[in-house]
C-alpha positions in Angstrom: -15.0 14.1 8.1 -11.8 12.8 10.0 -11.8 10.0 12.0 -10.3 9.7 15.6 -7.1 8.3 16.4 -8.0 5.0 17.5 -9.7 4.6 14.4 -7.2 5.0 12.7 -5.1 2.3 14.3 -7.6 -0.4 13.9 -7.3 0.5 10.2 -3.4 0.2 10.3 -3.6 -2.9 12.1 -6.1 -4.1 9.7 -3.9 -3.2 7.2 -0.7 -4.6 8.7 -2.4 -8.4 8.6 -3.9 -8.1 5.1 -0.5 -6.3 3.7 1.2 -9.6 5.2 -0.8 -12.0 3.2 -1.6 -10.7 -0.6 -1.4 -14.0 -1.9 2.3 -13.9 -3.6 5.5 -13.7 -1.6 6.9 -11.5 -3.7 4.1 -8.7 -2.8 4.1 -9.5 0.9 7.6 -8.4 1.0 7.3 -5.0 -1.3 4.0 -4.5 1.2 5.5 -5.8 4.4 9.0 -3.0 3.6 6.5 -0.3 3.1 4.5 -1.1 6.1 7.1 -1.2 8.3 8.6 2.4 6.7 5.2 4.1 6.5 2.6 2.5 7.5 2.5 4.0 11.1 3.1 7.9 9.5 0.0 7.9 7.1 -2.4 10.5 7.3 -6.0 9.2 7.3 -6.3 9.9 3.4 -2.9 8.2 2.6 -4.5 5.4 4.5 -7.5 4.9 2.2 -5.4 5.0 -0.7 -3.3 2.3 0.7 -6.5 0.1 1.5 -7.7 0.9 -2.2 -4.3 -0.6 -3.6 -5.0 -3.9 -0.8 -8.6 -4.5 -1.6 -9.2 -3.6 -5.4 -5.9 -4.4 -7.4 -5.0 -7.9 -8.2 -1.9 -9.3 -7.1 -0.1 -9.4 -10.6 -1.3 -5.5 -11.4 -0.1 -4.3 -8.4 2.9 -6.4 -8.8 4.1 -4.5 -11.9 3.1 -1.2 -10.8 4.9 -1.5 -7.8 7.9 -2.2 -9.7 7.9 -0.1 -12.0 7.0 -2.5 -15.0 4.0 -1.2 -15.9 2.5 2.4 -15.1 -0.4 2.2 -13.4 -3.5 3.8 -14.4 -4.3 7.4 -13.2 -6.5 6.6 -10.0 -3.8 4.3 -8.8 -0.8 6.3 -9.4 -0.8 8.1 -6.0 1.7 9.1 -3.3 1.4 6.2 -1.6 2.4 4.1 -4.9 5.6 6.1 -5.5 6.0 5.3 -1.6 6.2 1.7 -2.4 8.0 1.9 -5.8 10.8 3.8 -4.0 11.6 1.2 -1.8 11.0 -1.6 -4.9 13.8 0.9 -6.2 11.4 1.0 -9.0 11.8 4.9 -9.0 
């Protein structure tokens, strides 16, 4: 079921304020450089992958997947992950 377009940018700008305050400077950055690249291009599925990564992965997890330090496990390792690694230059 898709959802309608303003919708959608609630969800973005929900996104855009939570993205901006993980918790760790060094993840608001990563977040805040894929925001600003992507965050207004992602389809309504890319979205909910992206809120997964906000809501359910700790800061330090996320932190070294987005790097590249650590591979994340299968249900995280999505699109929008390599989005975010590519501009960590972790890929």
């Amino acid at each position: 079921m898709s959802i309608d377009s303003k919708e959608l940018e609630v969800r973005r700008k929900k996104l855009l304020f939570r993205g901006g305050h993980r918790g760790t400077k060094e993840n608001d950055i990563l977040i805040g450089r894929f925001m600003e690249a992507h965050l207004a291009t992602l389809s309504e599925e890319q979205l909910e992958r992206f809120e997964i990564l906000m809501n359910d992965v700790p800061d330090a997890d996320f932190f070294k997947w987005a790097t590249g330090k650590e591979q994340a496990p299968e249900e995280y390792d999505t699109d929008v992950l390599h989005m975010i690694q590519e501009l960590s230059n972790a890929r």
